[in-house]
N, C-alpha and C positions, 0 to 999 in steps of 0.2 A: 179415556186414554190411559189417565193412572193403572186402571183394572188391566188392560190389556199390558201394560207395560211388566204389572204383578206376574200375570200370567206369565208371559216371555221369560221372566227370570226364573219362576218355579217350573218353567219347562225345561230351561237348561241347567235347572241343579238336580231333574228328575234327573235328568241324561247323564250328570258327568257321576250320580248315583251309581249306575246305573252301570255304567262304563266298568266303574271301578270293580262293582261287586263281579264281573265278569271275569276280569282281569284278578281277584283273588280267587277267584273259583277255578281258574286256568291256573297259578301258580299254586294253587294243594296239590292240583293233579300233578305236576311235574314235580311239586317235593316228595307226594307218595310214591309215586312212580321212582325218583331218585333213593328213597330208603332202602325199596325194597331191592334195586339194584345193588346198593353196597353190600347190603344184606348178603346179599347173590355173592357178589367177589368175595365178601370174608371169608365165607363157605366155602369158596372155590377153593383160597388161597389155603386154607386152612387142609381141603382135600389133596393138596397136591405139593404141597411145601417137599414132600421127601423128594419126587421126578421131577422138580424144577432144576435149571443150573441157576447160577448165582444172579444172571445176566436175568433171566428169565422172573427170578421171585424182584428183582428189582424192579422191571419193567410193569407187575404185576402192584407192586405196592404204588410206585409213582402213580397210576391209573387208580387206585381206588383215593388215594391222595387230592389228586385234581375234583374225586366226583364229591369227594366230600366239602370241600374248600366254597365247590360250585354249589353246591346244596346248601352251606353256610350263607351265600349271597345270595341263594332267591326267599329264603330263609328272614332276612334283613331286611330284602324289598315288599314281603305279605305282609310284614310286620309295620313297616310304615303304608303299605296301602291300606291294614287294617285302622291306623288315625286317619288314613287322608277318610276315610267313608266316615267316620263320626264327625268331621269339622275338614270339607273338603277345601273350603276356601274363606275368606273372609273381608277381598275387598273386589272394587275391579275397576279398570281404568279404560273408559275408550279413547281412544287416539286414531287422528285422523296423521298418514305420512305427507310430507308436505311433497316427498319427491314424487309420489306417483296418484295422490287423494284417495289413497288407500285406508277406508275406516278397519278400524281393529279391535273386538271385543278383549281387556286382558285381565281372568280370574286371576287372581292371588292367593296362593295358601302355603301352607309351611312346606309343602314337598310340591316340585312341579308333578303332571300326569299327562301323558298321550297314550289314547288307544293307538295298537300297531296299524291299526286301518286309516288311523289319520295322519297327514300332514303337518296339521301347527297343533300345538297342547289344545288340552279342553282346562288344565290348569298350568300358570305359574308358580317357579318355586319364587320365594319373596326373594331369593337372591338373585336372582336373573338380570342381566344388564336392565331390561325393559321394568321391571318391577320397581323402579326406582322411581318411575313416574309417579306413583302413585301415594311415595313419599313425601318429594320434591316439591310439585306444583300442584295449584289450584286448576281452576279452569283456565285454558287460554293457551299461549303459546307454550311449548315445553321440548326437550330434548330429552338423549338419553346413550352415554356411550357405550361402545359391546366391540368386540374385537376387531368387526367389521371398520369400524368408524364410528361415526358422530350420528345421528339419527333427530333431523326436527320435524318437527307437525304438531298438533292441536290435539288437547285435550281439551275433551265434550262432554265426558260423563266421569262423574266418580259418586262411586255407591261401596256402602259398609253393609255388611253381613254380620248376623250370628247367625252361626250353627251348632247346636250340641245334639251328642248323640243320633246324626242322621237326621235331624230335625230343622228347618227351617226357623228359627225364633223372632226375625224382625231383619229387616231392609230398610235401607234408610239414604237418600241421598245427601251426597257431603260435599258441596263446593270448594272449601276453602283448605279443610284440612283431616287429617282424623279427630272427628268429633269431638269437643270435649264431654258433650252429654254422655256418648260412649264411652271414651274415658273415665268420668268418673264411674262409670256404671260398675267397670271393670276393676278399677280399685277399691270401690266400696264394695265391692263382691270379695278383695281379696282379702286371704283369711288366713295368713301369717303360716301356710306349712312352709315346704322348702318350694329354693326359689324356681319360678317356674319361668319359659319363655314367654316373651311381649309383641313378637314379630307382628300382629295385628293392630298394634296403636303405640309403635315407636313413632316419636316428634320426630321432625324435621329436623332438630338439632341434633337430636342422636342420630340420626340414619346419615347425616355427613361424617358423622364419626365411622360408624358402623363400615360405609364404603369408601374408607382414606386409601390413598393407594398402599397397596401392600409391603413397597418398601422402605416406606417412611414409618419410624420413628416418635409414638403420639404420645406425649403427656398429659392426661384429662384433670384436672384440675376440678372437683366438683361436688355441691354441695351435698350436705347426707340426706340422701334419699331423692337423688338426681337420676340415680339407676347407672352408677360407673360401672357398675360389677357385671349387670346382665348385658349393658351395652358390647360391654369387652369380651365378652362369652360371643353373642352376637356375632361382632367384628370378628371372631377365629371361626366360626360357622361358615361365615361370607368369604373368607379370605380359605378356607378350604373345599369350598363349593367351586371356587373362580380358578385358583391356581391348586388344582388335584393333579398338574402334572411332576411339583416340585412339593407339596406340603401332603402331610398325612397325619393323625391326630398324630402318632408316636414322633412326631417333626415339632410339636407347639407343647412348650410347657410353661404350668400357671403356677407362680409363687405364693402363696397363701398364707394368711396370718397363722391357721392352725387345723387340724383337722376335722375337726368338728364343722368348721367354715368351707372346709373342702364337701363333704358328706352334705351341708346345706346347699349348696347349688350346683351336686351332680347330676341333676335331671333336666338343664337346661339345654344341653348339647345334645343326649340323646333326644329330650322332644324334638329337634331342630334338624335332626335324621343323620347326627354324625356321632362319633364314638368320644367314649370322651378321654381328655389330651394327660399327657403327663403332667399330676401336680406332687409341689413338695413344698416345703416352707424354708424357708432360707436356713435357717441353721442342720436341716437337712443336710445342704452342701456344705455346711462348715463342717460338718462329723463326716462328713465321707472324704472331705476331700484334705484337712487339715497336718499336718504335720507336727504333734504337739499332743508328747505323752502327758503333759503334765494334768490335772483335774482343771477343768473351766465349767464358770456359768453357763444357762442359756439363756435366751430370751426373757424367760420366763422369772426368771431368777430375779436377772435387773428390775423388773414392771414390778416384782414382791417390793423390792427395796426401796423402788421411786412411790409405790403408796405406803408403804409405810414411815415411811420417812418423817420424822415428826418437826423436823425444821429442814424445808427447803434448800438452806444455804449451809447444810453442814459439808463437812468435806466431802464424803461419798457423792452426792448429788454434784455439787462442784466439780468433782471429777470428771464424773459424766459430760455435765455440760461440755465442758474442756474436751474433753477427748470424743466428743462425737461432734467437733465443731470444723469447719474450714480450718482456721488456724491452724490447728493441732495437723490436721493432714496437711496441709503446705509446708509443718513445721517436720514430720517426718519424712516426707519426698525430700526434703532439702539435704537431709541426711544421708539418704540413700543415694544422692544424684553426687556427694562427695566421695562416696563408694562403690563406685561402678564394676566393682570384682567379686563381688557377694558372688556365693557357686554352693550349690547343695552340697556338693563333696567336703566341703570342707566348713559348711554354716549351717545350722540349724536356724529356722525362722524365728524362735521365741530368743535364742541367743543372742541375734543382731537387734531385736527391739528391745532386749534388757539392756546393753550396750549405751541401745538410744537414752533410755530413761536415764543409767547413769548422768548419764552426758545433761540429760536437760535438769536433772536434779541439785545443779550449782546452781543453775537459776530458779526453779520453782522445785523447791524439795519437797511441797506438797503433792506435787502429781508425780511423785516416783513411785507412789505404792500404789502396787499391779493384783494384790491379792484381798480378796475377802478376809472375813475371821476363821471363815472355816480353811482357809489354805488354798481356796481354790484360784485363778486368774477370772477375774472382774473379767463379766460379759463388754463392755468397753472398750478395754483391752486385747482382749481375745480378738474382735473385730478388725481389729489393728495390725494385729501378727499377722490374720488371714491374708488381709490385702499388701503383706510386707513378701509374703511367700509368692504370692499369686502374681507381682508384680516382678518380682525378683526369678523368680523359678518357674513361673509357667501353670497350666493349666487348662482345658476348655471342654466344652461338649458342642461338638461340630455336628453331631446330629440335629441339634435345634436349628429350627429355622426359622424362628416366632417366639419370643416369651412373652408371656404376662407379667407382670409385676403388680400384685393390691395393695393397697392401704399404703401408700408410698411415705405418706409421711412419718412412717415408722421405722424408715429405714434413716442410715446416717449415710453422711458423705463416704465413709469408706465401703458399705455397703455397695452402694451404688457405681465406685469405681471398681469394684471385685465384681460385679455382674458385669459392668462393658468390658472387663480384660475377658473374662471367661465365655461371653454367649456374643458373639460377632455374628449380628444376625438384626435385624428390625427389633423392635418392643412396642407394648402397648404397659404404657405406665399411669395408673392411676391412683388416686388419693383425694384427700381432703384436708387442705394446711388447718382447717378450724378441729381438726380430730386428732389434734396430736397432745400428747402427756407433757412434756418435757423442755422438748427444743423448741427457745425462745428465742431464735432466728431467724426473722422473715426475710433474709436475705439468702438463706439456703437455695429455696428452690430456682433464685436466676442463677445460684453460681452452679448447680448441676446442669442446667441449659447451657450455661455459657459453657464449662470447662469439663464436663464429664459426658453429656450427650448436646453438643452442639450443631450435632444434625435433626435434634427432635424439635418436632410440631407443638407445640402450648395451646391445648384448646380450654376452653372455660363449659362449664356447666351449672347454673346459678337460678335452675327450677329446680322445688323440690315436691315431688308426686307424691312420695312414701305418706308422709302424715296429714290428719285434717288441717286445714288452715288454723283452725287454734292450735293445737300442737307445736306445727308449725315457726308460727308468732313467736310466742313460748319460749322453743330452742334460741330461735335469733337472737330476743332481748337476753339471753345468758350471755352473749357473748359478744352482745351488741354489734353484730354484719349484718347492715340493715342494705344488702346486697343480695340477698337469701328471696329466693319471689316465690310464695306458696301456690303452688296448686288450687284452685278453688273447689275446694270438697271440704261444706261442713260436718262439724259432728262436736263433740263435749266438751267443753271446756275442760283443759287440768285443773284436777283436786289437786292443790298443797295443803297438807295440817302440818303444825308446829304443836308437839309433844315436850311435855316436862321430864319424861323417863323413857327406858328403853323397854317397860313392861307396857307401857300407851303406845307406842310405834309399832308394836309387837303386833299388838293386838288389832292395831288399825289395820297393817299390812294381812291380816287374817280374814279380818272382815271381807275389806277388798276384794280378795281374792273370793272369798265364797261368794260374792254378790254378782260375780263376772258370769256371764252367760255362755259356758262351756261348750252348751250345743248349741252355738253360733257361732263360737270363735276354735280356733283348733290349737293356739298359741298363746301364753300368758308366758313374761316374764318380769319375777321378783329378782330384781339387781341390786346386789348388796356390795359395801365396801369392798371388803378382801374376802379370805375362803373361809376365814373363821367367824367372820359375821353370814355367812351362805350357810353354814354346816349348822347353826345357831336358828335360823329362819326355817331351815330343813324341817331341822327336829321337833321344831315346835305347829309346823304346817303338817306334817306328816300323820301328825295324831289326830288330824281333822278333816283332812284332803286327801285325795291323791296328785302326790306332789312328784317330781323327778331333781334330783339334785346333778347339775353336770359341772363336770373336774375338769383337772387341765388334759387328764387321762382319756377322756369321752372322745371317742370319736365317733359316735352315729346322732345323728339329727333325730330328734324326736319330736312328739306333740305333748300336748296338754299344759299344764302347769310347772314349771325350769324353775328352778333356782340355782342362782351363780352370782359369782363377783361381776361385777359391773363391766369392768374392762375385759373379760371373756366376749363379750354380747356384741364387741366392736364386729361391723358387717354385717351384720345378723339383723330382723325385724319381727315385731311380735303383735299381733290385735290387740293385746293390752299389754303395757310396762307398769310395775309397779317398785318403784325405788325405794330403798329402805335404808335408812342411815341410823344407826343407834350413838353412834357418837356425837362430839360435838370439838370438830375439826377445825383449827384458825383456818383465815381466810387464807388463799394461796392458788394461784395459778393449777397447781396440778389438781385441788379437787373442783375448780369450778369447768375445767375440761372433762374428768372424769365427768362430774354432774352432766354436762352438756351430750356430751356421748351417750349417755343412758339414755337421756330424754329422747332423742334422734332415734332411739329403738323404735318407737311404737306409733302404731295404724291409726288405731280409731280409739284408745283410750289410756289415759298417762294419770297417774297417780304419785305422787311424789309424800311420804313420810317421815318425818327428819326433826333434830330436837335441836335443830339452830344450823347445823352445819354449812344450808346454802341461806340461810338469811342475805349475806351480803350480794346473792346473785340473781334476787327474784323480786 
């Protein structure tokens, strides 16, 4: 019975083979045929431009216009049917209809497929109302909603698939869930390039994320390496699969920590057979949109100053705190709500918040200074102006109809009220409160539910896949969330050594790295301090290795051996971390976060280097 049962399924993956290579062999012919056609008009258009009237070269170009546009789209569709033949499908779910005992075989793969001679698919796309079974339940009773309505009956069978390169690799029946065997197979396999799609062994817990309804509002809340990032790619996949008659990518944009972070997981939407969406990084919109000749920080600027900061509690730091606090924005609405005539005509936005500062300067005349040493306006500040102008004078992009939001915990309360005056549209908002620098708030994230999006969803995610179980372990006790539930995929315990000099950690992070198995891992990163402990590690690996140094300037994702400062790597994962500290930094909230962050990079191998500085956190 097993045998025959083997058969049956390698009978119907010859076929939907089979099908497919059909249907790309049908769509060459119509793109060659289409080439040569335009080909044909250019020629025309080009022979006859002089005896045309005007009415006439128009109606000429609009027609070669449309054939190209349509040649562009069958163009897009060979090109996904050329992945659907290497890896056609990967689960399937039978379901018996309870309304009519109607059995139903249903393939799953990343793009649905039907021959035009048939009636129901030979595959699902994994976005499909019915594909959700497959998610969802076990055996046994199950539903599943689709436009029509509500749909129940029984699931009978569920079976996982590999397929690579038009190869059958292995079958497997799965009662209960997507495998963990399979799972881990598939993360032990993964090998730290850029990030790719998961649609074949997304949990159960992510796929109710994935299909929330589209017009709500979700903040994921989740630990590192829970998978926020590709879930929320995912979720704009699904939500432009289902609703194409109001959303398109150029409709959903994604705020990203930085570009290099962007270029890391641009290839998850196109595997997923959609184009990919408008991204930018918030201060982006602050240079485009801001009113304010004067010279300001960026982001970037701040994060230099908050690690180098050699006492915590000096003023600058203080500042910060203070102005990216609740407080301080209740304490400026309160101002502005006394001056309800504020008018561009006659205000400038940085004028009405120099004002404010006067004014709150009786009382706290340490937070009246608005400028760095070098003259410029404190990124803190600057933050402040934005949502003073944006609240007061306006703003939007009514083309969005979806944003993303990452790393949330990086953003500050006025941040977050300058995205809901500006994008009046749904969000998908995610983060991790244990991956933040700075803000020593754990009351932030209910006052932005409560009072800046109190239409949003709070979901939890509190598995973490990304690293082995010791790794793992590791991260938590930094920062003691013993909330954290590891994945169970072993592998190596972290090496820590504790070094007298910074010629011993040198040399150790040297080692390291040559000892790492390059043609098995495609990713290594050395995470150092700041850029001048990075540029230090560079120079001295470089003369041994082939090494890659990435700036704040980098924007294309690369392989092999990275070196950077540590807090670049936030989002990002690598087969092996190797952290490197040459200093020997008091104890202090901001480096046992940085410290934690680091660690959270890495797969299958963590190395930590250091001549005391995380003593107090290991």
């Amino acid at each position: 019975m097993e045998e025959q049962v083997k058969q049956q399924e390698m009978d119907y993956f010859n076929q939907a083979e089979e099908k497919i290579a059909e249907q790309i062999k049908e769509f060459r012919r119509v793109i060659e045929d289409g080439n040569k056609k335009i080909k044909e008009q250019k020629q025309f258009i080009w022979d006859n431009t002089s005896d045309m009237d005007e009415e006439e070269l128009l109606e000429n170009k609009n027609s070669l216009e449309q054939d190209v546009i349509l040649l562009e789209f069958y163009g897009k569709n060979l090109a996904a049917l050329m992945r659907l033949k290497e890896n056609p499908y990967f689960g399937k779910v039978g379901f018996t209809y309870e309304e009519n005992n109607e059995s139903i075989p249903i393939y799953i793969g990343i793009n649905g497929f039907r021959p035009k001679e048939q009636e129901m698919p030979l595959i699902y796309d994994w976005r499909a109302p019915v594909s959700s079974l497959y998610y969802a339940y076990e055996k046994g009773p199950a539903s599943y909603k689709a436009p029509e309505g509500v749909f129940w009956g029984n699931v009978y069978e569920k079976k996982q698939f590999k397929i690579r390169n038009g190869e059958m690799q292995y079958m497997l029946d799965t009662d209960l869930r997507i495998d963990d065997d399979v799972l881990q197979r598939e993360l032990g396999e993964n090998n730290g390039s850029k990030m790719k799609q998961i649609a074949a062994t997304i949990q159960k817990e992510q796929n109710e994320i994935i299909r929330n309804a589209a017009e709500e509002t979700l903040v994921i809340n989740g630990c590192a390496g829970s998978g926020k990032t590709v879930i929320a790619l995912h979720r704009i996949a699904w939500l432009l699969y289902n609703h194409r008659e109001k959303l398109n990518p150029q409709n959903v944009m994604i705020l990203s920590p930085n570009a290099f972070f962007s270029d890391y997981i641009a290839e998850v939407l196109p595997e997923l057979g959609e184009d990919n969406c408008i991204e930018k990084e918030f201060d982006d919109l602050l240079a485009d949109m801001l009113f304010v000749e004067d010279p300001y920080e960026f982001k970037n600027d701040q994060i230099h100053y908050i690690l180098s900061a050699k006492d915590t509690e000096d003023e600058r730091i203080n500042r910060i705190r203070y102005k990216s606090s609740v407080d301080y924005f209740k304490r400026l609405n309160a101002y502005l709500k006394e001056r309800p005539k504020i008018s561009m005509g006659e205000e400038r936005p940085l004028h009405v918040y120099l004002r404010f500062l006067k004014q709150l300067a009786d009382e706290m005349p340490e937070m009246a200074v608005y400028q760095n040493e070098s003259g410029e306006i404190c990124y803190e500040d600057i933050l402040a102006v934005f949502y003073l102008q944006v609240r007061c004078f306006g703003g939007s992009f009514p083309q969005i109809r979806h944003l993303v939001i990452d790393e949330m915990q990086d953003y500050n309360v006025f941040q977050f009220a300058v995205l809901k005056k500006i994008f009046d549209c749904p969000k998908t908002i995610l983060g991790d409160k244990n991956q933040v620098l700075l803000n020593e708030n754990p009351k932030l994230l209910s006052y932005i539910l409560s009072h800046v999006f109190p239409e949003a969803k709070l979901l939890s995610l509190k598995k973490s896949y990304r690293s082995t179980k010791e790794i793992t372990e590791f991260c938590s006790k930094i920062i003691g969330d013993r909330e954290i539930v590891p994945f169970h995929r072993d592998g190596k315990e972290p090496v820590v050594k504790k070094e007298r000099s910074k010629a011993a950690v040198l040399e150790d992070i040297a080692a390291a790295a040559e000892s790492l198995d390059m043609k098995k891992y495609r990713t290594a990163a050395v995470l150092c301090r700041n850029e001048e402990e990075a540029l230090l590690v560079y120079e001295m690996l470089e003369k041994r290795l082939p090494v890659t140094l990435i700036k704040e300037t980098t924007t294309v994702y690369c392989e092999g051996i990275l070196v950077m400062p540590a807090y670049f790597a936030k989002g990002l994962e690598f087969d092996a971390v190797l952290i490197c500290d040459t200093g020997k930094e008091k104890e202090s909230p901001i480096v046992k976060q940085e410290f934690y962050i680091a660690c959270t990079r890495a797969l299958h191998e963590l190395y930590v280097f250091h001549k005391g500085s995380f003593d107090p956190y290991l």
